[in-house]
C-alpha positions in Angstrom: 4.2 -10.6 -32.4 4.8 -8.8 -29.1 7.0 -10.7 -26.4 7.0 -8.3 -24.0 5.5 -9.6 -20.6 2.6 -8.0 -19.5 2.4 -5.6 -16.1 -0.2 -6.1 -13.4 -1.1 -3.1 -11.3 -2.1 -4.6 -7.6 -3.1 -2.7 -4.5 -1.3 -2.8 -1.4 -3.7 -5.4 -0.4 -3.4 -7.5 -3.4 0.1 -7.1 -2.5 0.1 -7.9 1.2 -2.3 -10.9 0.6 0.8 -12.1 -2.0 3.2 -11.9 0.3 1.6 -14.0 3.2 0.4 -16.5 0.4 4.3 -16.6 0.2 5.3 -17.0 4.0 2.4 -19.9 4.5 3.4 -21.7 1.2 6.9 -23.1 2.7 8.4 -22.2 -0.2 11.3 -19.9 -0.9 10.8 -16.3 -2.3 12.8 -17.9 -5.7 10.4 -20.7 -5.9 7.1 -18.7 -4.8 8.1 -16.1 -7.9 8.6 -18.9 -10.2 5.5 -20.7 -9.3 3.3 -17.5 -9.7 5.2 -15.9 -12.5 6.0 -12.9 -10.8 9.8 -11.8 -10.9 11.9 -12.8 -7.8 13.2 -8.6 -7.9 9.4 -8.0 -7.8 8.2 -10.0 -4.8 11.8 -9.0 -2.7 10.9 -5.3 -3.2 7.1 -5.9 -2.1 8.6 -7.7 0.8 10.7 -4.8 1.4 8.3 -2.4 1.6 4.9 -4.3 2.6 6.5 -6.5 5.4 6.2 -4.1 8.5 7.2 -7.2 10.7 11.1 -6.5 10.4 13.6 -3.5 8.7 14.1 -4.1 5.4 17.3 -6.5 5.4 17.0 -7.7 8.7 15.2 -11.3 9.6 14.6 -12.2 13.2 16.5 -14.6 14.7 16.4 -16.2 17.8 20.1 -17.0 19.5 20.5 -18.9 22.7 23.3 -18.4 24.9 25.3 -21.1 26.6 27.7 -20.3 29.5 30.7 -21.5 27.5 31.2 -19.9 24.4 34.0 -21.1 23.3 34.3 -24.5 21.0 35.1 -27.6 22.1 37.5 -29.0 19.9 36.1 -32.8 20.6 31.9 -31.7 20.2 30.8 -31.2 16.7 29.0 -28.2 15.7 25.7 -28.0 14.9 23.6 -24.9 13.3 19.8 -25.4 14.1 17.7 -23.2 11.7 14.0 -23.4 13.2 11.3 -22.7 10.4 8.0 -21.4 11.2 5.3 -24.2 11.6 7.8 -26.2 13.6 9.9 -27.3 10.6 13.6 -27.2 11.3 17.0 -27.4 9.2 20.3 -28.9 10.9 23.4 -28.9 9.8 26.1 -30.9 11.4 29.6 -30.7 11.4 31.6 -27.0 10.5 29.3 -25.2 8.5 31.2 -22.4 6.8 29.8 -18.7 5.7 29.1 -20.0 2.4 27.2 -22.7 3.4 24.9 -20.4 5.6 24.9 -17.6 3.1 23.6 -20.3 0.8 21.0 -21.6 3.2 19.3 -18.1 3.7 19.4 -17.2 -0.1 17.4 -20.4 -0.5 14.8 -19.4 2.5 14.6 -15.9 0.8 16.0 -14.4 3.4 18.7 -12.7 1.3 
């Protein structure tokens, strides 16, 4: 018996159709894959090359400025992550580089 998975050709808009199936489920590129048994390296590299949105690599981000930019050691620190359809991820207290690096793995981001 063969094991070997089989391949599925799509077109580019079979592919683009995928990919905002993806964005509008909510759920993260690892997820999405699992869900519709497509391999996670698979759907990044269709992102990659389908998504004119944004350069491959790069997400859009939104940064407000305040007039004080530096901490104050007595106001904790909160990082805001706003998620299209008005959803939002806070974090409060120190997040580190990990913690963030983390977060955008899990959004799909990296």
């Amino acid at each position: 018996m063969d094991n070997r998975q089989h391949r599925t050709r799509r077109t580019p808009e079979q592919i683009r159709g995928i990919l905002a199936e993806q964005r509008a489920s909510g759920l993260s590129v690892r997820g999405f894959a699992l869900r519709r048994r497509i391999p996670v390296t698979t759907l990044t590299n269709w992102s990659r090359r389908y998504s004119p949105s944004h350069p491959p690599g790069l997400v859009p981000l939104r940064v407000r400025e305040f007039e004080d930019a530096r901490p104050d050691p007595l106001r904790p620190i909160t990082l805001r992550v706003e998620l299209p359809g008005g959803a939002a991820i806070v974090i409060d207290g120190a997040p580190g580089a990990g913690d963030v690096r983390s977060l955008l793995v899990e959004l799909g981001l990296l």
